[in-house]
DODRENKE-435661 format. One line per 4 residues: number of its first residue (from 1); their letters; for each residue x, y, z of N, C-alpha, C, O. Coordinates in steps of 0.2 Angstrom, whole numbers, plus 5000, padded with zeros to 4 digits. Layout:
BEGIN
NUM	a	X Y Z X Y Z X Y Z X Y Z; ...
//
This chain:
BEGIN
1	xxxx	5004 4994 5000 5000 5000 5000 5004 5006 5000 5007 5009 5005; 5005 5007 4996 5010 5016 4993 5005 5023 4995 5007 5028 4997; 5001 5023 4994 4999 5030 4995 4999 5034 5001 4996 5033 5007; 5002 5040 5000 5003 5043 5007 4999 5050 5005 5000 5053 5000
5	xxxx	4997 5053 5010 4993 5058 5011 4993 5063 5019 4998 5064 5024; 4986 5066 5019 4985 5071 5024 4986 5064 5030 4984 5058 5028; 4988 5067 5036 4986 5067 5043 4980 5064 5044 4976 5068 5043; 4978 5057 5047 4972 5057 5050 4972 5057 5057 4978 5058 5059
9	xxxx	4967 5056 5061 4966 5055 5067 4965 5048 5067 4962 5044 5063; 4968 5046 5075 4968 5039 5077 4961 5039 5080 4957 5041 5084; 4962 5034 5075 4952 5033 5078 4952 5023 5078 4956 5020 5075; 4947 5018 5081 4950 5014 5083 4945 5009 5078 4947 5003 5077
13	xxxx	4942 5011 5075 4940 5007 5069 4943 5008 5062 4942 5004 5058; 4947 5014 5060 4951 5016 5055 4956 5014 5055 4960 5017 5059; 4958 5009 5053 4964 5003 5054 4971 5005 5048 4966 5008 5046; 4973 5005 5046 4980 5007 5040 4975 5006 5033 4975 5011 5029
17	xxxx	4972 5002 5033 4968 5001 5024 4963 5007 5024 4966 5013 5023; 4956 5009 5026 4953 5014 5030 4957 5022 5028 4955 5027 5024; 4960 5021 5031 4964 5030 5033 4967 5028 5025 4965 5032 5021; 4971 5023 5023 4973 5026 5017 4970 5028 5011 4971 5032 5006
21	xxxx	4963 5024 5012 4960 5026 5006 4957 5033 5008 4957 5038 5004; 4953 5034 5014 4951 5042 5016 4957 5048 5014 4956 5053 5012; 4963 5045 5015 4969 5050 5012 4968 5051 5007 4967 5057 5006; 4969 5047 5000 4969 5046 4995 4962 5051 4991 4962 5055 4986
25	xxxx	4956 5048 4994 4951 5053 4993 4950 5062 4991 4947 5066 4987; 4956 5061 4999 4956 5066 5001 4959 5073 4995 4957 5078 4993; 4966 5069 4995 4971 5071 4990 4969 5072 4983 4970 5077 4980; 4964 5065 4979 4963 5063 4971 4957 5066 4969 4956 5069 4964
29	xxxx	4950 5066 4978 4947 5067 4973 4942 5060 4972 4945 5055 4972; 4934 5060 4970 4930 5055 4968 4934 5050 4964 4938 5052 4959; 4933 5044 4966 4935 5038 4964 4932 5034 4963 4926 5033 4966; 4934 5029 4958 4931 5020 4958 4933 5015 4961 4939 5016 4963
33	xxxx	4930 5010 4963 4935 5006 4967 4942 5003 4962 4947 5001 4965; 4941 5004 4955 4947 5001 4952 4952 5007 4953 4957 5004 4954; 4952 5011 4952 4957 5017 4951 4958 5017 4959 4964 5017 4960; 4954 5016 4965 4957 5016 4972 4964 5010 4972 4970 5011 4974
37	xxxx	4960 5004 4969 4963 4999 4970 4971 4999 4968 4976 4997 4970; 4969 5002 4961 4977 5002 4957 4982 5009 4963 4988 5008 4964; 4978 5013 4965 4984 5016 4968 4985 5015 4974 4991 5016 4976; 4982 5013 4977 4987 5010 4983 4987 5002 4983 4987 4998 4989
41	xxxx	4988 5000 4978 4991 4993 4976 4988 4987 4981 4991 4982 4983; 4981 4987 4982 4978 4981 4985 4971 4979 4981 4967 4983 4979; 4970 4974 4981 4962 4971 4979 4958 4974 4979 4958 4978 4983; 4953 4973 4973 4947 4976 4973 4943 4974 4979 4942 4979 4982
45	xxxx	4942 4967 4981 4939 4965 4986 4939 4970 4993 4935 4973 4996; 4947 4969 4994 4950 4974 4998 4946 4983 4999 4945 4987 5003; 4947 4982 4994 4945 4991 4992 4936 4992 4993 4933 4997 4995; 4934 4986 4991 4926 4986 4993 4924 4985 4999 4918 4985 5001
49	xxxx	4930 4982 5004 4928 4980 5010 4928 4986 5014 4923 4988 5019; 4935 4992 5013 4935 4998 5016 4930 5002 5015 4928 5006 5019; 4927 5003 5008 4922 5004 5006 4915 5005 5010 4912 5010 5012; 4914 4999 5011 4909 4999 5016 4910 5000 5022 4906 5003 5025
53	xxxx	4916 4999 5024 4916 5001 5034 4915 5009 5034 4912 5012 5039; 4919 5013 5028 4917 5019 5026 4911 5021 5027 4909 5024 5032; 4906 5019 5021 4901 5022 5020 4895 5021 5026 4891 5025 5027; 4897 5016 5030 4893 5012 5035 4893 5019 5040 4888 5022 5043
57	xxxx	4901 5021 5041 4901 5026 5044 4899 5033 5044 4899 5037 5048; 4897 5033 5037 4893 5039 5034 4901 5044 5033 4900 5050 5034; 4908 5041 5033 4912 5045 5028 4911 5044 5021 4912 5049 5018; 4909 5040 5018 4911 5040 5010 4902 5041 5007 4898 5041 5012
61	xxxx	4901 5042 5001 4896 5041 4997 4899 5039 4989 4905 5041 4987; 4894 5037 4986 4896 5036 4977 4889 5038 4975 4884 5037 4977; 4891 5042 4969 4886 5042 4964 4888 5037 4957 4893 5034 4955; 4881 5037 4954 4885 5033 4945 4887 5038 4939 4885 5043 4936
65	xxxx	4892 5034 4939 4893 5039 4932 4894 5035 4925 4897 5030 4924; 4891 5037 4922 4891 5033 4915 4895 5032 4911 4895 5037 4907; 4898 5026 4908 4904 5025 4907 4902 5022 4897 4896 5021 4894; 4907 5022 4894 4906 5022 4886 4904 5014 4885 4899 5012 4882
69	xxxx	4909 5010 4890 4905 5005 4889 4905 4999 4895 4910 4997 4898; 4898 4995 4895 4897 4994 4902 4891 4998 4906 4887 5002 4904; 4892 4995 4911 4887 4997 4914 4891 5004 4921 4897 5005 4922; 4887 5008 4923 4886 5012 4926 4893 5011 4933 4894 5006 4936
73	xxxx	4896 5015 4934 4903 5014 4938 4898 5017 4946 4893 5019 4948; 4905 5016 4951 4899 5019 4958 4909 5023 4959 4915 5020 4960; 4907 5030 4958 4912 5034 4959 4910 5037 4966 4906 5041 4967; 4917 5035 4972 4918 5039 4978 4918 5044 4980 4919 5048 4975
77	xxxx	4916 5047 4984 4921 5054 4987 4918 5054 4993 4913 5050 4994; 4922 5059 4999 4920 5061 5004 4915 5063 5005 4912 5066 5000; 4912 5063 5012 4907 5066 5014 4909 5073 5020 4914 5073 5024; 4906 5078 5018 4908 5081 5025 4911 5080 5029 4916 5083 5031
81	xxxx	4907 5075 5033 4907 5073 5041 4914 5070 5040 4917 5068 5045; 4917 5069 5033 4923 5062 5035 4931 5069 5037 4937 5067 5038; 4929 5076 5035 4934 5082 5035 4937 5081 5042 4943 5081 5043; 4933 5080 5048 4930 5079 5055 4938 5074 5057 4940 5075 5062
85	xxxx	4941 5069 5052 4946 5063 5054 4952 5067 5053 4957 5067 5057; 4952 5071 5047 4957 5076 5046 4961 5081 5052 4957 5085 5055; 4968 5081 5053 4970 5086 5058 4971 5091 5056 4974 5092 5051; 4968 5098 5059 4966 5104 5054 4964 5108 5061 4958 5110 5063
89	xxxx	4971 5109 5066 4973 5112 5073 4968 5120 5073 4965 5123 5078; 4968 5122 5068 4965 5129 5068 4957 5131 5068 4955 5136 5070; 4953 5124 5067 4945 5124 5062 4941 5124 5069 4935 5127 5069; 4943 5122 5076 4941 5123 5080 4942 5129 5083 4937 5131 5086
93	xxxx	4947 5132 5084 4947 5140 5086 4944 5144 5083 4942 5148 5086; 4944 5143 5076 4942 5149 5073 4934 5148 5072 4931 5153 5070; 4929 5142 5074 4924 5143 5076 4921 5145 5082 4916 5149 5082; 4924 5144 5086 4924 5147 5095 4926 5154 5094 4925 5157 5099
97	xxxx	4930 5158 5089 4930 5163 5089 4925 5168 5089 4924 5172 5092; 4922 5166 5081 4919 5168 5079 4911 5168 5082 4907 5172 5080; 4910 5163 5087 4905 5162 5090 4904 5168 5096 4899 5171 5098; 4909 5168 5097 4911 5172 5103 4912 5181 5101 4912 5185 5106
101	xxxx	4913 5182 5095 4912 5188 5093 4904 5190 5091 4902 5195 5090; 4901 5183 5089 4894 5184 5089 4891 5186 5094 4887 5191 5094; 4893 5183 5100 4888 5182 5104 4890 5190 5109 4885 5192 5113; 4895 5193 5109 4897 5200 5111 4894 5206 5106 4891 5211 5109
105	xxxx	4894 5206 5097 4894 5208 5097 4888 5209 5093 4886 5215 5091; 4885 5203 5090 4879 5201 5086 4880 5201 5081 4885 5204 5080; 4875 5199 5075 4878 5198 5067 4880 5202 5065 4884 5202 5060; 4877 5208 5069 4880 5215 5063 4888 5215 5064 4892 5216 5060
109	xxxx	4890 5215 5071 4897 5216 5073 4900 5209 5069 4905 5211 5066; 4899 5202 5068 4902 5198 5067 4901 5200 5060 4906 5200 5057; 4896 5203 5056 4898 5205 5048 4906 5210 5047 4912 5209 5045; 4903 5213 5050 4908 5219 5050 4918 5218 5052 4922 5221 5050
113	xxxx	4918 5212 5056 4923 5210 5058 4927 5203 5051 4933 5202 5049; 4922 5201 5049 4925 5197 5042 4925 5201 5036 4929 5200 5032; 4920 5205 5037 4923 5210 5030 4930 5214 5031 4934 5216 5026; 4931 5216 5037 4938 5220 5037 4943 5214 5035 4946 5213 5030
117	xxxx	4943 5209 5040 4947 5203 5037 4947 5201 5030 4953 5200 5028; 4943 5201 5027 4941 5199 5018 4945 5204 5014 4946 5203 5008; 4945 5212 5020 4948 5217 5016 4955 5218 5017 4957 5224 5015; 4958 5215 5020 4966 5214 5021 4968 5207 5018 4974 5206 5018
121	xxxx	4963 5202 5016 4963 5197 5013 4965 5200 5003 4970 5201 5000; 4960 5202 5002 4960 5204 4997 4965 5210 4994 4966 5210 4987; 4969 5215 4999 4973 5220 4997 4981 5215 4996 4984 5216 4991; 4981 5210 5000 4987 5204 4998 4986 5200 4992 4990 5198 4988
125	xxxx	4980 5200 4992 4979 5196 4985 4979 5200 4979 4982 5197 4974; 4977 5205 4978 4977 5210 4973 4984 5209 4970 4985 5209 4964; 4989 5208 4977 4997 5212 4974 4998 5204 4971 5001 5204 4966; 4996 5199 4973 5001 5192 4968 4995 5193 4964 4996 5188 4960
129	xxxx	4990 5196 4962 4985 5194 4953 4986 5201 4950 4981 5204 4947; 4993 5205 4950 4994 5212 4948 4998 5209 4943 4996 5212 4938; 5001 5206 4942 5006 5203 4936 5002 5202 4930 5002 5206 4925; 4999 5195 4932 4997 5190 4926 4993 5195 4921 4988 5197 4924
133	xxxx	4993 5197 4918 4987 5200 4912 4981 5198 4909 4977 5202 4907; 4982 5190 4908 4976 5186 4907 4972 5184 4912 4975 5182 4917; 4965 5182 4912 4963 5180 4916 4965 5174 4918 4967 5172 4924; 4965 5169 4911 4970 5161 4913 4975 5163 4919 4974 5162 4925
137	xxxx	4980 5167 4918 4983 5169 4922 4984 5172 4931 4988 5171 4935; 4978 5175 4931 4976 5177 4938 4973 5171 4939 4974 5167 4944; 4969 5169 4936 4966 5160 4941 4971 5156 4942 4970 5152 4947; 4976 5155 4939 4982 5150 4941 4984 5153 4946 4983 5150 4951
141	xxxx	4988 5162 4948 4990 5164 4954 4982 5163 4960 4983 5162 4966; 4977 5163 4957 4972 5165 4963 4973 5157 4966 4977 5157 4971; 4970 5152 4963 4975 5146 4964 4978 5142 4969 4976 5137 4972; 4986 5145 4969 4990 5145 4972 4987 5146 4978 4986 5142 4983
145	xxxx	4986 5154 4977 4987 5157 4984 4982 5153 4988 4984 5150 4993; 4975 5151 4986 4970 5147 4990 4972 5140 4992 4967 5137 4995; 4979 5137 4990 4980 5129 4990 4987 5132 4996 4990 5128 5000; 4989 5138 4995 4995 5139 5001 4990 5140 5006 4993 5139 5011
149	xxxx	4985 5141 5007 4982 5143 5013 4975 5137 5016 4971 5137 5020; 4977 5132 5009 4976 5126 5015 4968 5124 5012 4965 5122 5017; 4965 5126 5003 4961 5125 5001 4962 5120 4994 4958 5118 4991; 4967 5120 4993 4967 5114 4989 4963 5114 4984 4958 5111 4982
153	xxxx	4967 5120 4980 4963 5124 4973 4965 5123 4967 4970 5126 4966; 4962 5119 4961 4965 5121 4956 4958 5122 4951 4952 5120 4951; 4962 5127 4945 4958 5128 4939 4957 5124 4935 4961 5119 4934; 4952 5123 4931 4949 5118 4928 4946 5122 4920 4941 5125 4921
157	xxxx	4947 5121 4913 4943 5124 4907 4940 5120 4905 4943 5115 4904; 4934 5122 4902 4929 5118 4902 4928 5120 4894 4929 5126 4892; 4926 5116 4891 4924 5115 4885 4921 5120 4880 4923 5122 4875; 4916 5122 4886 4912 5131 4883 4917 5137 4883 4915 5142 4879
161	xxxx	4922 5137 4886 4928 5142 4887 4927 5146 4894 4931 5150 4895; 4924 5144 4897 4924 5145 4905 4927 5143 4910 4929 5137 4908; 4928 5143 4914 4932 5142 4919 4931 5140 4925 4929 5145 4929; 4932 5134 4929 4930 5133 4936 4936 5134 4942 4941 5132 4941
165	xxxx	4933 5136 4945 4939 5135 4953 4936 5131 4956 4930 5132 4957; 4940 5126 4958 4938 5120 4962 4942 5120 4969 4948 5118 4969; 4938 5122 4975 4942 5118 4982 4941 5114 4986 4937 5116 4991; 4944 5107 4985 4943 5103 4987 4944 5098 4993 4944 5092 4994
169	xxxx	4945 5106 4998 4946 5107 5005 4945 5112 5008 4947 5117 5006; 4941 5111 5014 4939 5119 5016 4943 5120 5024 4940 5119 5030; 4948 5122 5025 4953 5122 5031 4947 5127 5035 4948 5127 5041; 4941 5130 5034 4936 5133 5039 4929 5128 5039 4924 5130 5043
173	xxxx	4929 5124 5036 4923 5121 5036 4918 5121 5045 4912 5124 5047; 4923 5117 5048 4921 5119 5057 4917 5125 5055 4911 5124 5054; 4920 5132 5055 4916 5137 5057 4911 5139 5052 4906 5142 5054; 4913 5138 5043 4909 5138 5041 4901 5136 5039 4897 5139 5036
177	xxxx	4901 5128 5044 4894 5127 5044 4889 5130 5049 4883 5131 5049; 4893 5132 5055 4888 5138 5058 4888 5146 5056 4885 5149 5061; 4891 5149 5052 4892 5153 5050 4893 5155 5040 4898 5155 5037; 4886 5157 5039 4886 5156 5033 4889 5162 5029 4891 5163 5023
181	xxxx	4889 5166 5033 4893 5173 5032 4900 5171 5027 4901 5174 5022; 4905 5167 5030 4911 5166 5029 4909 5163 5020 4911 5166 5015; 4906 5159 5020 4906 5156 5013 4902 5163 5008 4903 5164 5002; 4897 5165 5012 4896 5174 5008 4901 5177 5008 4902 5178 5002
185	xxxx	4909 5180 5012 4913 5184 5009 4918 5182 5004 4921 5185 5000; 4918 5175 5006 4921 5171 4998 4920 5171 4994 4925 5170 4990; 4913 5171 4991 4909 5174 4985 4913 5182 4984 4916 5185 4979; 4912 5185 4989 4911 5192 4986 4918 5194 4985 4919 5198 4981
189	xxxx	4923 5190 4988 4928 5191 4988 4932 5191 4981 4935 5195 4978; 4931 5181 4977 4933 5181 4970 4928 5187 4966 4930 5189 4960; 4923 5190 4968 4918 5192 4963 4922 5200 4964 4923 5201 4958; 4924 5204 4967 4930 5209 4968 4936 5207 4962 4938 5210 4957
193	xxxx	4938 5203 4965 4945 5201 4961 4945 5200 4954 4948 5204 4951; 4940 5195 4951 4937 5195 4946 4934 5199 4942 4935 5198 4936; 4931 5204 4944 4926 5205 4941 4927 5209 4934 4923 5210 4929; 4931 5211 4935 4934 5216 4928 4932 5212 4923 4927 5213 4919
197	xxxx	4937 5206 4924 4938 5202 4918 4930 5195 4917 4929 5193 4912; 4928 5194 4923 4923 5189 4923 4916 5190 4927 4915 5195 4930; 4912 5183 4926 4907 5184 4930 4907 5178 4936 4908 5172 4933; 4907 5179 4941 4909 5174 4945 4902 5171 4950 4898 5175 4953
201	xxxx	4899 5163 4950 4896 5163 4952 4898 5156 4957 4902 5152 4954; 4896 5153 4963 4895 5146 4966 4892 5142 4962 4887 5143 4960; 4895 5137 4961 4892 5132 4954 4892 5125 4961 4887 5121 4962; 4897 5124 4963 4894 5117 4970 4898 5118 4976 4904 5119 4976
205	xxxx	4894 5116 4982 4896 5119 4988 4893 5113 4993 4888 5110 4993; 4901 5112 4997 4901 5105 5003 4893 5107 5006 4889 5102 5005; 4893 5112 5008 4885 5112 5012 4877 5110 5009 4871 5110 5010; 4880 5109 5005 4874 5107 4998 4875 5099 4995 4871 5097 4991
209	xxxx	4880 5096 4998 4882 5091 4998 4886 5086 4992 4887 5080 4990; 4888 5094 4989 4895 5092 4983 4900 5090 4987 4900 5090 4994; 4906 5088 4982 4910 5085 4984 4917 5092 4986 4923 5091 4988; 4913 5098 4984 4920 5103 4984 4916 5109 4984 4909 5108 4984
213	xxxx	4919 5115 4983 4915 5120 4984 4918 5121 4977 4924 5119 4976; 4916 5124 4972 4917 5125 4966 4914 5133 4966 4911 5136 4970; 4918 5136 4958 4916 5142 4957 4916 5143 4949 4921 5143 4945; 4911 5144 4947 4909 5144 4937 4911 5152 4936 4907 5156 4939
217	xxxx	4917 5152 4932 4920 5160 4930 4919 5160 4924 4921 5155 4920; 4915 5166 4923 4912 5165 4918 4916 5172 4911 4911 5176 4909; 4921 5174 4908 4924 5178 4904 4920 5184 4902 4915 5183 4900; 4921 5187 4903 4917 5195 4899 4916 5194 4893 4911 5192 4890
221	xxxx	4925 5196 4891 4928 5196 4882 4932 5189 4884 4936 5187 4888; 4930 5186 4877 4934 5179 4878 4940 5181 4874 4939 5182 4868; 4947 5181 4877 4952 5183 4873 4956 5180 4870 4959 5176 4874; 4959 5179 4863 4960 5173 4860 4964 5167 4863 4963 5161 4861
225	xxxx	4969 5169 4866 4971 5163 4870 4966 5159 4874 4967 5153 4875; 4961 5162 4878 4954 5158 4880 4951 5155 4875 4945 5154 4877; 4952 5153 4868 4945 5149 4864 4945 5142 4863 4940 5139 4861; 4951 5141 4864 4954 5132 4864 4948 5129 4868 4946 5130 4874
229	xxxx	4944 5125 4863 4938 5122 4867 4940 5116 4871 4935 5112 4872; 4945 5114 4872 4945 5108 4875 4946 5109 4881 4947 5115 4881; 4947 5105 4887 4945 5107 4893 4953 5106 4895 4958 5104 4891; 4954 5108 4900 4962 5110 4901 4964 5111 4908 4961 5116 4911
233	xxxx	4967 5107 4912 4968 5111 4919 4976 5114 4921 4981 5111 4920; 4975 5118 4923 4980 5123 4922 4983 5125 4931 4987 5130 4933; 4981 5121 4934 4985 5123 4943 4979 5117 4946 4974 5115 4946; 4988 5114 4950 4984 5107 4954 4988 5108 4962 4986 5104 4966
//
């Protein structure tokens, strides 16, 4: 079993097979059991037995995806609840903070305190998406910045010539699910940054039961280096 990944937590029914596939998930992304199975080098059976103790525990789900040929595949991914095994020292602080500036200073104080932050968020980011000239360009730098800080982002081009930002980790989830505000200054945050050049909307979000929180950027002017219709991923 070769695959190595994020940190989990010692928990007494996650045993080395278990953890490595929730790693694996973690890191890849929706899977099959055959692609689970070829990367960390054990059994289909194997992979269908962890499978289950997963799902039993309401970590994993599959949807079907339909495949050219054959029947319908049962492709993997996490469940919210399974972010909860992940070590991620800050997700508990920063909801206890924020509850606690609720509860002192009420919604309007706790708006007011993440938009400042949003807005010292955003004057650093301005300065790494001041270079690039393309938009391709500032989504690869935007990217970065959101996998340096522990979201695990990359861009994605899609067929129509549009653009997704996918992250497929939320280092605030904790605070996010009782605080919906934070996932609103996210929105408005890329919708600043972008907005010159696109239209920025939420296309899928862990709270709604995707598998990532996703963002569909949508070009103003398509500039000819954006017209290559084939799909393209450009930061991982």
């Amino acid at each position: 079993m070769s695959a190595a990944g994020p940190d989990i937590r010692e928990v007494p029914f996650l045993d080395r097979g278990p953890r490595a596939l929730l790693a694996l998930l973690k890191t890849r992304g929706p899977m099959d059991a055959r692609s689970l199975a070829e990367a960390l080098e054990i059994t289909s059976a194997a992979v269908r037995q962890h499978l289950e103790l997963l799902r039993n525990r309401g970590l994993v789900v599959f949807e079907l995806e339909g495949r050219a040929i054959g029947r319908p595949a049962r492709v993997w991914r996490l469940t919210l609840e399974a972010g909860a095994y992940f070590f991620d020292g800050h997700a508990r602080l920063a909801a206890d903070v924020l509850a606690a500036v609720e509860a002192e200073s009420g919604p309007g104080g706790l708006r007011r305190v993440l938009e400042r932050c949003e807005q010292r968020r955003e004057e650093g980011y301005n300065k790494r998406l001041a270079s690039p000239a393309t938009l391709a360009g500032k989504l690869r730098a935007l990217a970065g910045l959101r996998s340096e800080e522990g979201y695990d982002a990359r861009v994605e081009r899609e067929a129509s010539g549009t653009w997704t930002l996918r992250q497929r980790h939320c280092p605030v989830a904790a605070a996010a699910r009782n605080c919906e505000l934070l996932c609103e200054c996210e929105l408005g945050l890329f919708k600043r940054l972008l907005g010159n050049l696109a239209e920025v909307r939420r296309s899928e979000h862990l709270f709604a039961g995707d598998a990532a929180c996703a963002y569909a950027i949508e070009p103003k002017e398509m500039a000819p280096q954006d017209r290559t219709p084939a799909p393209l991923t450009i930061a991982d």
